[in-house]
Each structure stands twice: as C-alpha cells, then as structure tokens.
TORTOR-355328 format. One record per residue (C-alpha): residue number from 1; residue in one letter; z negated, x, y. Coordinates in nm, 4 decimals, decimal comma. Layout:
TORTOR-355328
{NUM; 'A'; {Z; X; Y}},
...
***
This chain:
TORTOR-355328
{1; 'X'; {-22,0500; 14,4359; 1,5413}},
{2; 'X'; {-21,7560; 14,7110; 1,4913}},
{3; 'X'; {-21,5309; 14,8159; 1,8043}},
{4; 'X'; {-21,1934; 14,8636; 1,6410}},
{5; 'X'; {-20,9161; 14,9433; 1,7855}},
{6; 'X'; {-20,6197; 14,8548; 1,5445}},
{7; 'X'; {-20,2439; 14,9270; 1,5185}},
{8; 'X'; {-20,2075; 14,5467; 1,6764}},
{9; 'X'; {-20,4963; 14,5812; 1,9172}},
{10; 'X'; {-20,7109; 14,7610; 2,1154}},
{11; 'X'; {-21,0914; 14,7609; 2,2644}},
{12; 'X'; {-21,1619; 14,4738; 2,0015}},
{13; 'X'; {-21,4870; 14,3436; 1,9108}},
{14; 'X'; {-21,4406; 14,2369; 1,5601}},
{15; 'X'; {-21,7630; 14,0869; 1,3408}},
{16; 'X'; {-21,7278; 14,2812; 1,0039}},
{17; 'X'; {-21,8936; 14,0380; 0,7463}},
{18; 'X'; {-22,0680; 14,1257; 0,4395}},
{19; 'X'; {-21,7964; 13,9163; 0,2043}},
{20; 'X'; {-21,5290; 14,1255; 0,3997}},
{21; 'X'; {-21,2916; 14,3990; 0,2640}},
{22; 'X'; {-21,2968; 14,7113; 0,3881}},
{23; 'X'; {-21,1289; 15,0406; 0,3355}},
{24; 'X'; {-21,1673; 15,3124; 0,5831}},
{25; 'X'; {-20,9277; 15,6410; 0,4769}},
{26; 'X'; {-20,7793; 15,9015; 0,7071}},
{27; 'X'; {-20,4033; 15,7690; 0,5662}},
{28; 'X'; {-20,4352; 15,3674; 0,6556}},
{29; 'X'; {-20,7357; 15,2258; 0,7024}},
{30; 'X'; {-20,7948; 14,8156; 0,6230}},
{31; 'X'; {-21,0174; 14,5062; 0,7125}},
{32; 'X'; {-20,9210; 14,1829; 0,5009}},
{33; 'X'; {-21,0810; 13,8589; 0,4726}},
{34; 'X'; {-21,0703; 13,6036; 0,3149}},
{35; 'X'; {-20,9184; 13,4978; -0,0444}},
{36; 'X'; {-20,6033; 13,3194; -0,0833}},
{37; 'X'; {-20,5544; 13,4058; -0,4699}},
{38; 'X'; {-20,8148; 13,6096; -0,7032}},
{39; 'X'; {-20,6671; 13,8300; -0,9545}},
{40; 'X'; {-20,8886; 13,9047; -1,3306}},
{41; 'X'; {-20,6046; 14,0139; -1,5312}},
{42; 'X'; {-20,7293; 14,3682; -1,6759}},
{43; 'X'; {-20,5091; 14,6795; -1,6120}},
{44; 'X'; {-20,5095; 14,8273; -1,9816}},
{45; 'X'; {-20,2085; 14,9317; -2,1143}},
{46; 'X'; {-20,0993; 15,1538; -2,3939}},
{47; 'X'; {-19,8815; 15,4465; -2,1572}},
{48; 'X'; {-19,6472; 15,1554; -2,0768}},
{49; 'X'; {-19,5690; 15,1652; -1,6668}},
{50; 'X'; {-19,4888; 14,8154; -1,7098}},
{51; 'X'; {-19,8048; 14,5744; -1,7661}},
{52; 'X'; {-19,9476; 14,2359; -1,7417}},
{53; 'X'; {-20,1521; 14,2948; -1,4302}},
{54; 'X'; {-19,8609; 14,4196; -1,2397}},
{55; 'X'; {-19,6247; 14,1167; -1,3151}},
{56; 'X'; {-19,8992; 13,8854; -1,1799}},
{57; 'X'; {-19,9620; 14,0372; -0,8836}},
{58; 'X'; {-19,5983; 14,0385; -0,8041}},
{59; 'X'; {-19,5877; 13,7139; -0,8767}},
{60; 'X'; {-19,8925; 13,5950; -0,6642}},
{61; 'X'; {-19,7723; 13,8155; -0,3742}},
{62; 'X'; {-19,4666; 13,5966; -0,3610}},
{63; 'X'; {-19,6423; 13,2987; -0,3930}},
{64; 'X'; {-19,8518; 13,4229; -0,0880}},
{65; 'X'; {-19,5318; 13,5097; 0,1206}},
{66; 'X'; {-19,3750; 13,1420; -0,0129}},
{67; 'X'; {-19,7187; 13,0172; 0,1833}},
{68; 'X'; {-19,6575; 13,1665; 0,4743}},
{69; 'X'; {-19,8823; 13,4813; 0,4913}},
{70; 'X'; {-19,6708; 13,7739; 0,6162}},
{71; 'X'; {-19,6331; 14,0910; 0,4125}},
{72; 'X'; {-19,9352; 14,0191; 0,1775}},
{73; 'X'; {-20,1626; 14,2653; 0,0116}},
{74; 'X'; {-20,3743; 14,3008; -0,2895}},
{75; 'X'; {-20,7072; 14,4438; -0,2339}},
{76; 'X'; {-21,0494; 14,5122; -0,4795}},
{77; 'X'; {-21,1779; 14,7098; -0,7635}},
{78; 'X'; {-21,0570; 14,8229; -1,1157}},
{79; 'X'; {-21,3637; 14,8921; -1,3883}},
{80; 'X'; {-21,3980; 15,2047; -1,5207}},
{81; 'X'; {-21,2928; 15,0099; -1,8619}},
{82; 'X'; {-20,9586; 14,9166; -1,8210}},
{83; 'X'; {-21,0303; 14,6178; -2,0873}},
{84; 'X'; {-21,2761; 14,4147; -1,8411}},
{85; 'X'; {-21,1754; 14,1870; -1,6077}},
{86; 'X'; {-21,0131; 14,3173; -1,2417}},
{87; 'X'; {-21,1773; 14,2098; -0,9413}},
{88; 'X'; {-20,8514; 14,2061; -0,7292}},
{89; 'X'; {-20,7490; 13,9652; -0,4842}},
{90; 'X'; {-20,4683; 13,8751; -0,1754}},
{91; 'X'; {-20,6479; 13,7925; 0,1364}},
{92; 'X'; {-20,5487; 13,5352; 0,3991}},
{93; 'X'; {-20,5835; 13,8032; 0,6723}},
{94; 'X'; {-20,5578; 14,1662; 0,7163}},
{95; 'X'; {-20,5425; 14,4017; 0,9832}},
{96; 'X'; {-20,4726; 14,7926; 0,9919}},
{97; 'X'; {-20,6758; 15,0268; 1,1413}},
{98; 'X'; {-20,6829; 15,3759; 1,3021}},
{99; 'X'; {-20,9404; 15,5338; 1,1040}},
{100; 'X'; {-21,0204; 15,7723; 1,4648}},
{101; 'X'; {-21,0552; 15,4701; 1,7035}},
{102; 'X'; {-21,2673; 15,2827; 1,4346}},
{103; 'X'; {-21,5810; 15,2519; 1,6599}},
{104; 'X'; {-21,9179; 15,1733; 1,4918}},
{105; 'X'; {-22,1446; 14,9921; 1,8149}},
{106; 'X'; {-22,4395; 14,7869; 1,7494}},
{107; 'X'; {-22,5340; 14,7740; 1,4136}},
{108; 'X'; {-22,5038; 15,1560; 1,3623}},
{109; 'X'; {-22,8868; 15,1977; 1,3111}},
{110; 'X'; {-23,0303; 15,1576; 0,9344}},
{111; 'X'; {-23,3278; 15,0111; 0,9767}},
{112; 'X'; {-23,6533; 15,1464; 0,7531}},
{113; 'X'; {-23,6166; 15,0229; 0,3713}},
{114; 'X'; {-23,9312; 15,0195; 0,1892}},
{115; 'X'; {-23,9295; 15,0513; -0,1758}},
{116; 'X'; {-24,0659; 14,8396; -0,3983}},
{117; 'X'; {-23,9535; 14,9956; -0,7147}},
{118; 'X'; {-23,7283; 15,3054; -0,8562}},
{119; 'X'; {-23,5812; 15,3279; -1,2235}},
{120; 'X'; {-23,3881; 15,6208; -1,3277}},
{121; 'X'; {-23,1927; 15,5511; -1,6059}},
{122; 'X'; {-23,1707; 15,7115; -1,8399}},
{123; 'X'; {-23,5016; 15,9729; -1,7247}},
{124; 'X'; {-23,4340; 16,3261; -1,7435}},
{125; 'X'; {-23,5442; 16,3806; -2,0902}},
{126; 'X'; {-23,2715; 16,1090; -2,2766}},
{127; 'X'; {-22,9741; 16,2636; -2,0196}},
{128; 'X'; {-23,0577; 16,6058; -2,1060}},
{129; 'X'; {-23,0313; 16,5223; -2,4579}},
{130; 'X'; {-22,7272; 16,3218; -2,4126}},
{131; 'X'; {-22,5611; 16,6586; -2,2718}},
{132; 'X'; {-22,6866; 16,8829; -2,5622}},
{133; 'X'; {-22,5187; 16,6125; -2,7914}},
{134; 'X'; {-22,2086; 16,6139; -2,5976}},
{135; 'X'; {-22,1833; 16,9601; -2,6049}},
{136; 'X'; {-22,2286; 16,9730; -2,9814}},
{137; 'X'; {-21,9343; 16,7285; -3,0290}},
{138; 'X'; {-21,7449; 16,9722; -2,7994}},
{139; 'X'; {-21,8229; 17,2903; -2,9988}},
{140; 'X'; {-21,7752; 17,0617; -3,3623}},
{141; 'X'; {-21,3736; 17,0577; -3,1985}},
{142; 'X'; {-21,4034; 16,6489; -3,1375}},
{143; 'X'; {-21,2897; 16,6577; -2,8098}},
{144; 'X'; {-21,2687; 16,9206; -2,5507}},
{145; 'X'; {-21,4293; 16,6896; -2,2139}},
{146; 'X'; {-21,6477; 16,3959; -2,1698}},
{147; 'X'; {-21,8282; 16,2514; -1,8519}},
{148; 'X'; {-22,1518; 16,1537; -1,8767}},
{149; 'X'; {-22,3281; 15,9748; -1,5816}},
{150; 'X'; {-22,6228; 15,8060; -1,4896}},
{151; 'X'; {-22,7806; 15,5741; -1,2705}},
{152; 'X'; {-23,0905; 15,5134; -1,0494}},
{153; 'X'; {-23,2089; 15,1578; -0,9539}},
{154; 'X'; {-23,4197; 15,0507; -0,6580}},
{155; 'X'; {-23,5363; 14,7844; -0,5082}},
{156; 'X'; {-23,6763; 14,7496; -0,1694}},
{157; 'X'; {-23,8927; 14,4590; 0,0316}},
{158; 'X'; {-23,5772; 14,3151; 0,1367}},
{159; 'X'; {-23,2005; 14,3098; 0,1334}},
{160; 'X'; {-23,0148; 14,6189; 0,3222}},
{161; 'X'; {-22,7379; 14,4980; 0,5524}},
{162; 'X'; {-22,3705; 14,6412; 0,3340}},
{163; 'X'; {-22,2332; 14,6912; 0,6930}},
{164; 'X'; {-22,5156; 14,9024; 0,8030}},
{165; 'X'; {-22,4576; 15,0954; 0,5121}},
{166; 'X'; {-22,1105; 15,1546; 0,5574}},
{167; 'X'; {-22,2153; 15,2366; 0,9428}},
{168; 'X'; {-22,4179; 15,5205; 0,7717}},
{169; 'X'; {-22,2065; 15,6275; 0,4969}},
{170; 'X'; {-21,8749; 15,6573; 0,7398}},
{171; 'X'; {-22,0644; 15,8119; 0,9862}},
{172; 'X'; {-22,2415; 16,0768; 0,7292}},
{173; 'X'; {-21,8905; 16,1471; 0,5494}},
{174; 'X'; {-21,6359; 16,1095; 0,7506}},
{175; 'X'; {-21,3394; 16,2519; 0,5899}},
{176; 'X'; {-21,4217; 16,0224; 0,2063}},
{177; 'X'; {-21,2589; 15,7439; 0,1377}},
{178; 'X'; {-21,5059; 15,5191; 0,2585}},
{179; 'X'; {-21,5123; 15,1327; 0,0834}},
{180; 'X'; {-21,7183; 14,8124; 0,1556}},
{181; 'X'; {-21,5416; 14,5562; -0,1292}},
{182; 'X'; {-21,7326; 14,1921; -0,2076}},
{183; 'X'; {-21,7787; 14,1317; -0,6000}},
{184; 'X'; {-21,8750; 13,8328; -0,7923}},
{185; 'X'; {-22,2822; 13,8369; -0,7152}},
{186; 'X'; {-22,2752; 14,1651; -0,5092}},
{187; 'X'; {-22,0725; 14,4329; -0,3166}},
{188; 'X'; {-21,9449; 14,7811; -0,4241}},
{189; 'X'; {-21,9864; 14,9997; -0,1210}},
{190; 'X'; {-21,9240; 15,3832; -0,1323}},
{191; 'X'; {-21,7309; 15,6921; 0,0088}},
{192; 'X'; {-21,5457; 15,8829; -0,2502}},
{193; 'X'; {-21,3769; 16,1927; -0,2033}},
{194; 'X'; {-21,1456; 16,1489; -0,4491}},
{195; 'X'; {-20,7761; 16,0404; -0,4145}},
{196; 'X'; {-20,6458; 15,8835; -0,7707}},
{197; 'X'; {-20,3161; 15,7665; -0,6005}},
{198; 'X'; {-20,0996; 15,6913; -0,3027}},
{199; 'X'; {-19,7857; 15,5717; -0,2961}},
{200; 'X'; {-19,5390; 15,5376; -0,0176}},
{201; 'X'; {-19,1947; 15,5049; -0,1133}},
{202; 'X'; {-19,0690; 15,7469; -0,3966}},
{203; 'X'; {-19,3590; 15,9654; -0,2999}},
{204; 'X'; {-19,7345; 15,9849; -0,4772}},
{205; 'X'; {-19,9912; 16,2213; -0,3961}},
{206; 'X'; {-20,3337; 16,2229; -0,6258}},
{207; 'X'; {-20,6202; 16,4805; -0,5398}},
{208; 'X'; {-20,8462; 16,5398; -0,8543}},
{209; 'X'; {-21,1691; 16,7097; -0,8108}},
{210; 'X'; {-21,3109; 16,8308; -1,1055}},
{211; 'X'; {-21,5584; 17,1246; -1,1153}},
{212; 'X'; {-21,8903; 17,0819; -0,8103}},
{213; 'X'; {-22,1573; 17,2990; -0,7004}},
{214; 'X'; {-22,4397; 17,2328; -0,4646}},
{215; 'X'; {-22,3868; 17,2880; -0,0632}},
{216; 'X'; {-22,7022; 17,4638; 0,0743}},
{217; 'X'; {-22,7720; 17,4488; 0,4935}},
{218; 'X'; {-22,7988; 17,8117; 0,4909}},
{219; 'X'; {-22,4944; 17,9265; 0,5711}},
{220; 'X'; {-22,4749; 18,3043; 0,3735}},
{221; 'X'; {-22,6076; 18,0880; 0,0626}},
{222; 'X'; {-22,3814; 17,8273; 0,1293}},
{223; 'X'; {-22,0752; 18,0242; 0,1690}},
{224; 'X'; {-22,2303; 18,1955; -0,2221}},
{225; 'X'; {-22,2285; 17,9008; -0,3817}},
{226; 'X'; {-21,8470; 17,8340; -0,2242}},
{227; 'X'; {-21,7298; 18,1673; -0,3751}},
{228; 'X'; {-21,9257; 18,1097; -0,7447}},
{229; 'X'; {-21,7947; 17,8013; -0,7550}},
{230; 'X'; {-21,3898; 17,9144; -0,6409}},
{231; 'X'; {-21,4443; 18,2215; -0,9393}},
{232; 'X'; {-21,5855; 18,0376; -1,1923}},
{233; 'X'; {-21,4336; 17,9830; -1,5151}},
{234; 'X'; {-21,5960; 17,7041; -1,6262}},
{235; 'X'; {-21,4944; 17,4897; -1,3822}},
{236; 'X'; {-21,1756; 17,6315; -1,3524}},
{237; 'X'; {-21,1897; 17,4790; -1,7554}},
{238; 'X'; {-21,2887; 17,1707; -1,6563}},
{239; 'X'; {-21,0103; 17,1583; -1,3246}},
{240; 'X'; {-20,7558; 17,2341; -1,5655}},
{241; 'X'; {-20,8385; 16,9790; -1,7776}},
{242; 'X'; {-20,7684; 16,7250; -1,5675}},
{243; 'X'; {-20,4383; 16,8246; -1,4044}},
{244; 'X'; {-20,2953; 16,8706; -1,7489}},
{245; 'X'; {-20,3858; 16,5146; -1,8201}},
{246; 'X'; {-20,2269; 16,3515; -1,4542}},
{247; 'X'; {-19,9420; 16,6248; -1,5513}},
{248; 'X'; {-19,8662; 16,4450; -1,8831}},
{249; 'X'; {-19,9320; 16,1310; -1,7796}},
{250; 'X'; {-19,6721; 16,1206; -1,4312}},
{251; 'X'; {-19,3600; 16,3621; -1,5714}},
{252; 'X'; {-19,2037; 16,0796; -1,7968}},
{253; 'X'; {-19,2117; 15,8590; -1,4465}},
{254; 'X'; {-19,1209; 16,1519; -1,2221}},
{255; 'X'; {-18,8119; 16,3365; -1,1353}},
{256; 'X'; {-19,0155; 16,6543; -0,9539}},
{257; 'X'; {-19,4024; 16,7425; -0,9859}},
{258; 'X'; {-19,5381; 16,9833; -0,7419}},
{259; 'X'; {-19,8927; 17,1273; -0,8529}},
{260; 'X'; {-20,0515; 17,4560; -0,7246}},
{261; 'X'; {-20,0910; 17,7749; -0,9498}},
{262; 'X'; {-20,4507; 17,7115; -0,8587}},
{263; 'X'; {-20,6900; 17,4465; -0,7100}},
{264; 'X'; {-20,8581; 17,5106; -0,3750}},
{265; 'X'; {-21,2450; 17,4161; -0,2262}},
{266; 'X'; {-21,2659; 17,0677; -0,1081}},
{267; 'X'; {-21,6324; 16,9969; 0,0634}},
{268; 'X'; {-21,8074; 16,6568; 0,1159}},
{269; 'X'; {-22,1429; 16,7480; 0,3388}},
{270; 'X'; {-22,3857; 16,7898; 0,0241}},
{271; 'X'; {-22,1330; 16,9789; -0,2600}},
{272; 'X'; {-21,8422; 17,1897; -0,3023}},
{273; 'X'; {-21,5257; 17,0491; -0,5476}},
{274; 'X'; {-21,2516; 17,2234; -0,6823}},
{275; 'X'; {-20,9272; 17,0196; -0,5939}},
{276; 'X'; {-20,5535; 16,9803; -0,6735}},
{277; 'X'; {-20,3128; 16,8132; -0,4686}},
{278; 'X'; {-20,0130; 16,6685; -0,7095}},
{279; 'X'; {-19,7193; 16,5450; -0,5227}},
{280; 'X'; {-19,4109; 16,4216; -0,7519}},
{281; 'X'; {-19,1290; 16,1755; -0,6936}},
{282; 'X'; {-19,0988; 15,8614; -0,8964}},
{283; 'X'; {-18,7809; 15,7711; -1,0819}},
{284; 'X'; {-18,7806; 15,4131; -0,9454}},
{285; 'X'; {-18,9224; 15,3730; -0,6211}},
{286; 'X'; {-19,0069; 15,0094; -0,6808}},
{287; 'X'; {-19,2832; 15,0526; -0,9182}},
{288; 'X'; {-19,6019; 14,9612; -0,7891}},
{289; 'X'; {-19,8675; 15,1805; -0,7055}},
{290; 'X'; {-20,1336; 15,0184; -0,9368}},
{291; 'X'; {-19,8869; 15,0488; -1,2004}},
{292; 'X'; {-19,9426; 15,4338; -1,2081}},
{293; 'X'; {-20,2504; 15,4372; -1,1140}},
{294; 'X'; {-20,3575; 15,2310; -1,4081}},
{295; 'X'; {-20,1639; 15,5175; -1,6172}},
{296; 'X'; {-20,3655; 15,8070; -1,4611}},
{297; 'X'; {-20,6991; 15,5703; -1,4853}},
{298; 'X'; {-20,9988; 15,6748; -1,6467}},
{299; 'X'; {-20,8482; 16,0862; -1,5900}},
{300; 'X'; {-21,0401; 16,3433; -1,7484}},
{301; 'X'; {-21,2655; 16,3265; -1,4074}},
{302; 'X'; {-21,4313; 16,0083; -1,4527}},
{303; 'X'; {-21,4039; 15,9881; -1,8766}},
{304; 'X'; {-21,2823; 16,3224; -2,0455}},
{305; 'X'; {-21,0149; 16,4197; -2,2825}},
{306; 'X'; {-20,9066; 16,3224; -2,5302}},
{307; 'X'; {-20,9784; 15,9790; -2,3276}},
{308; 'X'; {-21,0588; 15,7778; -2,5935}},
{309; 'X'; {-21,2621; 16,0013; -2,8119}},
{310; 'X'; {-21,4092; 16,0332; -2,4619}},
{311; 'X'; {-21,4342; 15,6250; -2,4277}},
{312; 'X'; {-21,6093; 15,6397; -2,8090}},
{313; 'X'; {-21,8602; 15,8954; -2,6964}},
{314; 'X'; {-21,9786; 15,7550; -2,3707}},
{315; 'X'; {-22,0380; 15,4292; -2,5529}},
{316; 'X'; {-22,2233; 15,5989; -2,7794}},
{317; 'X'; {-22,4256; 15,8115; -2,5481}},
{318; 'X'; {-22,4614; 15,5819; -2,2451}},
{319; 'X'; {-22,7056; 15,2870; -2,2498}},
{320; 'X'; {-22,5586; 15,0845; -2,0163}},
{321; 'X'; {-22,2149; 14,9770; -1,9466}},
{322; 'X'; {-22,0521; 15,1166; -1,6450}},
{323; 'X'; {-21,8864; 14,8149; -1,5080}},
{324; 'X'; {-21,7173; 14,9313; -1,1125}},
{325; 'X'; {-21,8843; 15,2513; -1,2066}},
{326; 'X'; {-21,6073; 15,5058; -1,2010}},
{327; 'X'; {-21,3344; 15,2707; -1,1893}},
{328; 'X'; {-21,0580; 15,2549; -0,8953}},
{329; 'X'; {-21,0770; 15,0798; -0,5371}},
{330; 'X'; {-20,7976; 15,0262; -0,3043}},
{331; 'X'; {-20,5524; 14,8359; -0,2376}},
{332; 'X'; {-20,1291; 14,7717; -0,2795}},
{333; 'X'; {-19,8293; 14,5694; -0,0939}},
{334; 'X'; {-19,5424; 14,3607; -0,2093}},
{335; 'X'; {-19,3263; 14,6823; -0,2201}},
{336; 'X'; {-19,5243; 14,8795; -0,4345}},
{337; 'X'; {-19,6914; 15,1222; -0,1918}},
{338; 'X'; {-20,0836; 15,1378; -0,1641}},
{339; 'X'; {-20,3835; 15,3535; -0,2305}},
{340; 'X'; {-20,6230; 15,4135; -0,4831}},
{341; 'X'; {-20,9643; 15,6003; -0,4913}},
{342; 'X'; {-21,2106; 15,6693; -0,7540}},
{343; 'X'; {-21,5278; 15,4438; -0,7340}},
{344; 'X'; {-21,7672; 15,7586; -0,7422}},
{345; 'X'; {-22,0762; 15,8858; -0,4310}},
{346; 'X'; {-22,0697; 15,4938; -0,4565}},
{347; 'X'; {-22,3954; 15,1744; -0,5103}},
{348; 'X'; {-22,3604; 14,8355; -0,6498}},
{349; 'X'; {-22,5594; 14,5691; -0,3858}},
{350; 'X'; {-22,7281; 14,2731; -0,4843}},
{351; 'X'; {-22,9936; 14,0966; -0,3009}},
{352; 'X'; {-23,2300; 14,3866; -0,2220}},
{353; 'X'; {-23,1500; 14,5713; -0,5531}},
{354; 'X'; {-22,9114; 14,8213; -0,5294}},
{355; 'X'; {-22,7478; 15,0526; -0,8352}},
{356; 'X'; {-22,6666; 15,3851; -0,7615}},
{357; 'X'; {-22,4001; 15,6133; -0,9966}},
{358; 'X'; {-22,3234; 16,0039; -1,0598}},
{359; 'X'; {-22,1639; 16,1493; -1,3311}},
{360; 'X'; {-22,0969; 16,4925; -1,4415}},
{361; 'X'; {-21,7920; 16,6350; -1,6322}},
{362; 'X'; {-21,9354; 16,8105; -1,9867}},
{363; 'X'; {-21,7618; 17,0994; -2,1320}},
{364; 'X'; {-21,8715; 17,3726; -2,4394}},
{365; 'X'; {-22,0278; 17,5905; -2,1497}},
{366; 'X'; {-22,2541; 17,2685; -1,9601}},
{367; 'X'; {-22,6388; 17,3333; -1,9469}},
{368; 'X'; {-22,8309; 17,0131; -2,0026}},
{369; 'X'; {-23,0394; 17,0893; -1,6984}},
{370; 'X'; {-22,7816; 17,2106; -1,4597}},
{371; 'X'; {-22,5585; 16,8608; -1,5130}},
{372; 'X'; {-22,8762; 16,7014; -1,4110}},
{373; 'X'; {-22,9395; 16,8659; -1,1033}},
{374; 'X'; {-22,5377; 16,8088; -0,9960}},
{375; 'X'; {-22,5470; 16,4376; -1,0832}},
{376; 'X'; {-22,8790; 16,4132; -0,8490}},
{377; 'X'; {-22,7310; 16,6018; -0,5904}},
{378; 'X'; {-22,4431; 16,3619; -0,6075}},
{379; 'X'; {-22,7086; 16,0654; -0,5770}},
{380; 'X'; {-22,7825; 16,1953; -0,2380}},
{381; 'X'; {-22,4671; 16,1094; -0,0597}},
{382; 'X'; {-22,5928; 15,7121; -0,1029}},
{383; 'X'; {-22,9743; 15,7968; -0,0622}},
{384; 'X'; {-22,8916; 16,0104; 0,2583}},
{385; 'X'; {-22,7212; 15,6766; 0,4209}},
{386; 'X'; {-22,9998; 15,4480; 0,2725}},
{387; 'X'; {-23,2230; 15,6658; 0,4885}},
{388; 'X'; {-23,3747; 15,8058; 0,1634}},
{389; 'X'; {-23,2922; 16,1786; 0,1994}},
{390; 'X'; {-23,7047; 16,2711; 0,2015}},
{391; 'X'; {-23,6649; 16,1062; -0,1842}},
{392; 'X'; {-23,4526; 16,3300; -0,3096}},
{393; 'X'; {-23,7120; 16,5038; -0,5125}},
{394; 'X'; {-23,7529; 16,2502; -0,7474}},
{395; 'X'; {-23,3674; 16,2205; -0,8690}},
{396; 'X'; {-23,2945; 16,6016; -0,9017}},
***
C-alpha cells in the first residue's frame, strides 16, 4: 500500500498493483492503470521526425478522447532496437503525482530473497575479450564508440514483489528516474539517471551521461575519484561523443541549442557521471515528444557512433539480444509533451527470475578489466534494492 498524495488528492491510500504503470521523476510523476488501446508499432525511422508510430498514437489518443477518457496519455517502453515491436499503451486511468508527497507505508520492507541460482552472462573472460575486440575495431578506424553490456541472471525460491522493489529502489535513489512498467510475461522496473527527453511546449531538455567512475564511502577517496573522473580525457572523449551526436541529430528540428562548453559531475549513490544538459527550442511546437526522442534513440550512450556500425558490432559481440535493455521508458500526451528516460540501473521480472543489465561505453583508451569492474558496479544499484549488496563480490 502507497500513501500518495496527488495533484487531485491528498492523504490517499492507493493499492499500487504489480500490472500498474508507474513513473516516479522529480518533473511529473505518474500512476496509470489499466489498458484501453496497446500500441506495437516500432519507432525506427531513417532521420525522418515524422514516423509511423507517431501517426498511430495520435490517432489512438483521439480515439481515446472520442471514448470519453479525458486528456489521454501514452505510457511504456521502447527496445533498445528501434526495429522490434513497442510496448506502448493509453491507459483508462491516470493520476499525477508529487514526486515529494509520494509516501511509501506498508510494503516498504524487502523481505529476504534466497537464491537459487546466478548466471553471469557473458563471464568475465568472454566480456573482457569482447572489449579487447572492440577496441581493435576502434584503433582499425571502424568506428570511434560502441557500448557493450552485459547481464546477470538470478533466480530465487520465489517471486520478489515489483512494488517492493520499487519501494527499495525509490527509496535508495531518490533523485533517478525511477520506473515500474508491466510487459508481455514480465515487468521492467528500474531507476535511471538518465534524461533522453522532455518536452513541454517548444522546450526539450535531454541530460546525457556518458563517462562513470566508482563512488567510494570514504569521503577524501570519494571526492578523488570525483576530481579523476571531472579531468579525465577519456571520458571527456567519450562525453563528447555523445553531445555531438544529440547536437546533429536536434539542430535541423531546432531554432536555438544551448549546450555547456563543458559537462559537469552528476552522482547516483554508487558512481560518478559526467553530464550535459541540452536545452533547444523546436521549430514546431506540435511535434510529439516520442517523435524526437525516437531521433536521439539509441545515442552514442546506450549504442556508440557511428550508430549503426555500432548496431553491427554489438550484434556481433553480444550473445544475447537486448530487448528493453537500453531502450527508452516514459510516457507522452495528446499535445506532444512527455518524458523519456533511458532503460539503464534497470531488471527485467518474471516469476522469480529476474535479468539484470549494465553496459559500458568503449573507446581506443578502454581497459578490458576496468569496463568490467564499472558495468558491475552499475549492477549494484538493482542488487543493493534486491537486498543483495553482501553479493557484490561475485559481479565485479
């Protein structure tokens, strides 16, 4: 049971279900349920604002406002491969919420999860050698980023409640973009740092992070790694990178772009980022949010640049398919506005099986063994809120 107090309500007891939507971010925060229309059309495009998926969501918000359901919303996820199937939909209901009144009461204890199983995949050996062959393709001039990720499996003696674990997770990070959104056969739950786009009138704003280092609870080592991280110039590399990409990819739609000389340090409580904040003004203020987000979608962040050299070399490298895995979550409105994060720090639920996911951008300077430690580091936001901080050991 959540106490929420809403924009509509206050002090009230709402149930939060497992097949519920929800999206907790310090701009608007969102509980939907229930599904009036499902949406599978995929987002790819070829640099065209104008696509497929956009046209029928317009068209099915309508038909949701024809049916009576006032001032509907899309919700859901976007895969990392723009190709696949969406897993969008308009719900019957929908309420905003405060993200500081959003009260977490009785089911804010995880209870003790025993394992019954762990799989990393790949093991530490095959990723390693994954980054020494990315790296080669990097120094051979076939592409100058790539993101290569990994994932850990586990399955415990029975199924963890999702709403406990968003309990945990928005309780552990509370300043991420924290998401609980039902699948097919499971549920996508997660708290990303990472802004890919919001859109509220003319005005987007997208926060890339791209460059990471470790956070340590000693504070004069801490504040070290802060200042390594702000100076060096590999990541700096890797930072640039990506605004260059979301820089390319926004002027044509934009009459103004306003990025910093330099990115700043962004924290999450287990790693330091380097982060831009973009701000630009579209040309047409009735373009939908998903629209340009699709655009921006995989950035250099998630996939690597050239993005489809990128695409060909994560298919080649990775041996297993992504799916949600660094794709998009949010959600949009009738008039275009809405917000999109980047489905990273994030698990796929099923049953008591859960699939966790960290990546690692690759450039000519990436040690093999250092990308493994980050990506396990990044494992522990979900094992910390799974109560599985003590096995830690085993992913880094």
């Amino acid at each position: 049971m959540l106490k929420l107090t809403t924009e509509y309500h206050t002090s009230e007891l709402l149930d939060f279900s497992c097949d519920d939507f929800v999206f907790l971010s310090s701009n608007k925060s969102l509980h939907a349920r229930g599904h009036f229309a499902k949406v599978t059309t995929p987002a790819n495009h070829h640099d065209d604002i104008d696509n497929l998926l956009s046209d029928h969501l317009s068209q099915l918000l309508l038909q949701a406002e024809q049916a009576g359901i006032k001032n509907p919303i899309a919700v859901g996820a976007i895969p990392f491969d723009k190709r696949q199937p969406s897993a969008l939909y308009i719900p019957y209901d929908y309420r905003w919420l405060e993200r500081e009144t959003v009260h977490f009461s009785t089911r804010s204890s995880m209870p003790s999860l025993q394992i019954q199983q762990w799989h990393l995949w790949p093991g530490k050996e095959e990723f390693c050698q994954m980054v020494f062959q990315a790296v080669d393709a990097i120094h051979h001039g076939l592409l100058d980023k790539v993101v290569l990720s990994r994932l850990l499996d586990i399955e415990f003696d029975r199924k963890p409640d999702s709403i406990q674990l968003l309990t945990q997770l928005n309780t552990q990070n509370p300043y991420s973009y924290n998401f609980h959104i039902p699948l097919e056969n499971s549920t996508l739950i997660g708290a990303s740092p990472e802004l890919l786009l919001r859109k509220q009138g003319n005005t987007l704003i997208s926060q890339p992070l791209a460059g990471s280092s470790r956070r340590s609870h000693n504070t004069l080592e801490d504040n070290a790694l802060r200042q390594s991280l702000l100076h060096s110039a590999k990541d700096h590399h890797e930072h640039q990178l990506v605004i260059d990409a979301i820089r390319t990819a926004l002027t044509e739609h934009c009459t103004e772009l306003m990025i910093p000389d330099s990115p700043s340090i962004f924290s999450t409580p287990l790693l330091w980022h380097l982060a831009t904040e973009i701000r630009s003004e579209l040309r047409n203020k009735h373009t939908n949010v998903l629209s340009v987000a699709s655009l921006l979608h995989p950035t250099p962040a998630l996939c690597g640049t050239p993005r489809e050299r990128a695409y060909e070399l994560i298919a080649q490298l990775e041996p297993f398919e992504r799916n949600y895995f660094g794709g998009m979550v949010g959600w949009c409105d009738a008039k275009g506005n809405g917000e999109w994060v980047v489905a990273i720090r994030c698990g796929e639920l099923s049953e008591n099986h859960i699939r966790l996911f960290a990546g690692a951008g690759i450039v000519a300077d990436s040690q093999p063994h250092a990308e493994w430690q980050e990506t396990g580091v990044k494992l522990g936001t979900m094992l910390q809120a799974l109560g599985l901080s003590d096995s830690k050991e085993h992913v880094l």
